[in-house]
C-alpha positions in Angstrom: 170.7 128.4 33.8 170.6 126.1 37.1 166.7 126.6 36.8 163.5 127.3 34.2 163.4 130.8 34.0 160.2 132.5 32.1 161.2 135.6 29.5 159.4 137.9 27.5 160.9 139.6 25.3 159.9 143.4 23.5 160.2 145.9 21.7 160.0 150.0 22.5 156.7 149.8 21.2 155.6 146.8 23.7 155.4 144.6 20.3 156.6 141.0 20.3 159.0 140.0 17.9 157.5 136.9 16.1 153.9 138.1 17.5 150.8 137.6 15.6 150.9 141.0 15.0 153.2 142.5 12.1 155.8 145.0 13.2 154.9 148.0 10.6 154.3 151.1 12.8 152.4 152.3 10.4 149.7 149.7 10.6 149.9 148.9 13.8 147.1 150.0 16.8 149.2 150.9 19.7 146.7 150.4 22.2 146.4 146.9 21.0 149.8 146.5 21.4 150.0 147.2 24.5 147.2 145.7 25.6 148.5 142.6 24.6 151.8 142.5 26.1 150.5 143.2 29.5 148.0 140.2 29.3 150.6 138.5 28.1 152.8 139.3 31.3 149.5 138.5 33.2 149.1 135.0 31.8 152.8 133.7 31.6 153.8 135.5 34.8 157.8 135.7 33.6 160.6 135.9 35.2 162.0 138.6 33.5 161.6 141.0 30.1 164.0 141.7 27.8 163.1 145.2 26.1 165.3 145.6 22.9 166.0 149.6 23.4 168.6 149.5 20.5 166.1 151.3 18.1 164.4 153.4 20.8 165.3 156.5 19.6 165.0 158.4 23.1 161.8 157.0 23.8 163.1 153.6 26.2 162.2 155.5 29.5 158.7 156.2 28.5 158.4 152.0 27.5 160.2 151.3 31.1 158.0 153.4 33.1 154.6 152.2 31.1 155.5 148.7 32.1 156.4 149.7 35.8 152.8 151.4 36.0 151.3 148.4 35.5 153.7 145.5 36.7 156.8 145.0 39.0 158.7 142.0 36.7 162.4 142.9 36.5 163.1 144.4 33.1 166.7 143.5 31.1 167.2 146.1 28.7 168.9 145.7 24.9 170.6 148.9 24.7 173.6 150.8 22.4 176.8 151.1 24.0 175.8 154.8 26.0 176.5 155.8 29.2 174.2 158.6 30.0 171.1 156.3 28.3 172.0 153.3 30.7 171.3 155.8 33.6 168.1 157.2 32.5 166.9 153.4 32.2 168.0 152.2 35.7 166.8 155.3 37.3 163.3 154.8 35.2 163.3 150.9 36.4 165.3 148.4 34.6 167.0 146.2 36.4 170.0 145.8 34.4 171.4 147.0 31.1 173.9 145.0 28.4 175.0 146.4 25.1 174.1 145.0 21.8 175.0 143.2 20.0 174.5 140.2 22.8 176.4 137.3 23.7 174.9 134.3 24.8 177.1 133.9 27.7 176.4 137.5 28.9 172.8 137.2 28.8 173.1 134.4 30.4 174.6 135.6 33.0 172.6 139.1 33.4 169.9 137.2 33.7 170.8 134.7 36.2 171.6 137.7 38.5 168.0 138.9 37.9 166.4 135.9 38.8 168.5 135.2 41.9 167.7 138.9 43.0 164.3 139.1 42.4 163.8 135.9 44.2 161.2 136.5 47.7 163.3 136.7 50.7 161.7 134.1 53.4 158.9 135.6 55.6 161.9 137.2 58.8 162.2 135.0 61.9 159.2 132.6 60.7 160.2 129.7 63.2 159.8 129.5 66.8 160.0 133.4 67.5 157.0 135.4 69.2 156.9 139.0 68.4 155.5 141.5 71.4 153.8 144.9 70.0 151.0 147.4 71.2 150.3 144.7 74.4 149.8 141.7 71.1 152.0 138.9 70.6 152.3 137.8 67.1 153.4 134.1 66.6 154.0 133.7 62.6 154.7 129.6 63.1 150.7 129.2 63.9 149.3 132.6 62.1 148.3 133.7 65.2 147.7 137.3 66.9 147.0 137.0 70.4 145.8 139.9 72.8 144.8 140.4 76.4 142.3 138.0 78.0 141.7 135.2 75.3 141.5 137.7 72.4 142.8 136.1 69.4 143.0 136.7 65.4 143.7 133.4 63.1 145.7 134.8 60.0 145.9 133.5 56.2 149.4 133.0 55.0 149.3 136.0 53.0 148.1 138.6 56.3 150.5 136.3 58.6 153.7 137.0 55.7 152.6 140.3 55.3 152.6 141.3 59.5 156.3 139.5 59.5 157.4 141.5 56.9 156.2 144.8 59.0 157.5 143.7 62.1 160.6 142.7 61.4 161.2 146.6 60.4 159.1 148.5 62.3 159.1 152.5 61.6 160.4 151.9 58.3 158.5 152.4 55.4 157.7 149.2 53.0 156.9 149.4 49.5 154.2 148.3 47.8 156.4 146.6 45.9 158.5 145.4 48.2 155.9 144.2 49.6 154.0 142.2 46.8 157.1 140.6 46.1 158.0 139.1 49.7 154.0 138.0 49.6 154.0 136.3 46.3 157.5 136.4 44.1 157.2 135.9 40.7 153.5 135.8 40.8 152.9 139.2 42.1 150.0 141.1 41.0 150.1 143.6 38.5 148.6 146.3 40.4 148.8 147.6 44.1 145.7 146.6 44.6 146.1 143.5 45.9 148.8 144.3 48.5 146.0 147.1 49.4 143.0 144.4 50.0 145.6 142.1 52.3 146.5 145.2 54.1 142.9 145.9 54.7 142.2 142.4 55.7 145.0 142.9 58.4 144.4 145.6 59.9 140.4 144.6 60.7 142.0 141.5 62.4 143.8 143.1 64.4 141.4 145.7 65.6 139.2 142.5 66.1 141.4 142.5 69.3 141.9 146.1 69.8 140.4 148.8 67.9 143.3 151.1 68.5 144.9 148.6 66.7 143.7 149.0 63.8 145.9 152.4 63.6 149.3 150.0 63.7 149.8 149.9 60.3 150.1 153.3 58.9 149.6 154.4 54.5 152.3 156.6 53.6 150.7 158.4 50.3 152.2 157.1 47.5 155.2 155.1 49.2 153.4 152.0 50.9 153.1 150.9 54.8 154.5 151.5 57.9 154.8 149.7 61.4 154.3 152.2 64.1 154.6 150.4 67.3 158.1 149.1 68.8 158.7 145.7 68.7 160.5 142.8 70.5 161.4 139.3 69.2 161.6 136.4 71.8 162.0 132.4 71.0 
């Protein structure tokens, strides 16, 4: 691959083949298991995981949507040559699917298409362009929210990314995940939480100026943020 790329790889169970722990289901303490796979993804921060479904026995989409509860890393799966189970894991989160047995040159390849996907698209219209909103301008190339008078808010990268990224779509509704992963790529958080805290942030910076504006960026329940204000782009 052109680049380093970071992998974990897994089993159904979350175990890790050549782990300190033994792979005897009958020994083993799935919580412990678990819990060490996800500090695992915490403290390597790969690229992608490769879950070997080929033994799964039904049971894969419950292991993809345990890791998607608690992390947003594209997932490769390892499957059997069926259809109808290649579905169920794409609609439950995995990025991709290739049938075992694996050739090098096709897992290559899967995940170089990963990578190159997942990768953070560039904050919209960062250079030399002022956006206009809710009688604001917005000027991402200082991190800078200007309002009537000489009312002004000084944004960290993350709030000044995260503002681009709702501007440049306004009215539509941005994912959480979405969002963490134009904020931060590879190193996004496990958990909401953090996207949550920088919205926060944002929103009490830019009622610093206005308090109406503090209304501008709107939660939809269990979906993410939306912009509600139309919006104009000038050089």
């Amino acid at each position: 691959m052109p680049t380093a790329t970071t992998i974990v790889v897994a089993r159904q169970d979350l175990s890790i083949p050549g782990g300190d722990l033994s792979y005897d289901p009958a020994a083993l303490d799935t919580h412990a298991i678990e819990d060490r796979f996800f500090d695992l993804l915490r403290d390597s921060r790969p690229d992608v995981v490769v879950l070997d479904l080929t033994k799964a026995n039904g049971n894969g989409v419950d292991t993809i949507r345990r890791i998607r509860r608690q992390s947003s890393v594209p997932i490769l799966v390892v499957c059997e040559r069926d259809a109808h189970s290649v579905r169920d894991y794409r609609s439950a989160g995995a990025a991709d699917c290739i049938a075992a047995p694996v050739e090098i040159v096709a897992l290559n390849q899967a995940l170089q298409q990963i990578v190159r996907v997942a990768q953070p698209p560039a904050a919209p219209h960062r250079n030399g362009t002022t956006f206009a909103f809710a009688g604001m301008n917005f000027i991402p190339q200082h991190n800078l929210v200007t309002g009537p008078g000489s009312a002004r808010a000084h944004l960290t990268t993350a709030e000044c990314r995260l503002l681009a990224q709702l501007v440049a779509r306004p009215w539509q509704v941005h994912t959480r995940l979405a969002l963490a992963e134009a904020l931060y790529g590879r190193h996004r958080p496990a958990t909401d939480r953090a996207i949550d805290v920088v919205v926060n942030r944002l929103r009490n910076k830019l009622a610093s100026i206005g308090e109406a504006a503090r209304d501008l960026i709107k939660t939809e329940f269990r979906r993410g943020y939306r912009f509600v204000s139309d919006v104009s782009a000038e050089p």
